[in-house]
Structures are given as C-alpha cells and as structure tokens.
N, C-alpha and C positions, 0 to 999 in steps of 0.2 A: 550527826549534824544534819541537819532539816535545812528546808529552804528559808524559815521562820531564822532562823539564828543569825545563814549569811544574808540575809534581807537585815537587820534590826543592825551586824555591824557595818554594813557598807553606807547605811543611815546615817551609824552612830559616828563613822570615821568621814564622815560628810561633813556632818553637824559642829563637829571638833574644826573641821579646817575653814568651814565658815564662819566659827565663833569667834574664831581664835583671828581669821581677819578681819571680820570686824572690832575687836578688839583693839588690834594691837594698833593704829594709829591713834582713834580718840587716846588712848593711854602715855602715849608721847607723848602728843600734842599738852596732855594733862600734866603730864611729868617736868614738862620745860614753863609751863605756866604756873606754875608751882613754883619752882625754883626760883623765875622772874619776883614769882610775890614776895616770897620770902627775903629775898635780895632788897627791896623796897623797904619790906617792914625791919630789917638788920639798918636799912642807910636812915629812914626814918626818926628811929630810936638811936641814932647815932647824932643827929644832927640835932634831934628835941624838937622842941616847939609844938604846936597844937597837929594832931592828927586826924584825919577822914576815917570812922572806920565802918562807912558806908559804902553801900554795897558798888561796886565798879564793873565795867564792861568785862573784866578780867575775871571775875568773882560767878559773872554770868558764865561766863565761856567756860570757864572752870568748873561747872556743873552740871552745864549741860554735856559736856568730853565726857565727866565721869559717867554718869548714867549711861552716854552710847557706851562707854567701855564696858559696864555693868550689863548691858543686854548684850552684847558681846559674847563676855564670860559666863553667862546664865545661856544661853544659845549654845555654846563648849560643853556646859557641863550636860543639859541634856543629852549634846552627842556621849556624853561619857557612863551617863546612865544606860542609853540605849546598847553602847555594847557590852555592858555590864548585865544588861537583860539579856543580850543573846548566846553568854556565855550558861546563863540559869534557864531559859525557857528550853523545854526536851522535845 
C-alpha cells in the first residue's frame, strides 16, 4: 500500500459522502413531488373534463430536483470509482 492508494480512497470516501448529500434531499424533495403529481393526475382523471397538460411550477421544480440529485449521484459514483482505482493502482 503506497501513499497513491490511501490518497485516492480518502478522496474516494470523500467524494461518496459528498455525493450522497447532495443527493439525498433534491431526491426527496423529488419523491414527494412526484407523488403530489401523480395524486392530481389519479383525482383529474377521476373527475374528467378538459385537462392542462402544460408544463406547471411543479413540472419545473421536478426537474430541476432531479438533475441536482443526478449530480449528486454522478459526484457518489466518481467517489466510488476513485476507490476502485486505489484498490488497482500499485
């Protein structure tokens, strides 16, 4: 074990706990806004009549969540690469 190895997983086990909080509230937040919509387009289709299926505040918000989760999780996996390198670099 080199300085090269526990350098890349103290990175990598960095990288993971950063990712992983940035992650995990956009992904809530995403998860409950989700469910809100869905609950909408169930009472919607329930009720009938003409529908909006134009884009809404929620629609936004709901995309822009996913993407911060998205860079999040792509932020995680690099950590998870890096200590995946430090386990192979000699």
């Amino acid at each position: 074990m080199g300085v090269v190895n526990i350098v890349l997983w103290l990175v990598g086990v960095g990288l993971v706990a950063v990712g992983f909080n940035r992650a995990r509230g956009p992904w809530a937040r995403y998860q409950d806004l989700k469910a809100q919509d869905e609950n909408v387009a169930r009472y919607r289709a329930w009720r009938g009549g003409p529908r909006d299926d134009g884009e809404t505040g929620a629609s936004v918000a709901m995309a822009i969540l996913r993407r911060q989760a998205q860079v999040g999780w792509l932020i995680a996996g690099v950590g998870v690469v890096s200590v995946l390198l430090g386990f192979i670099v000699r």
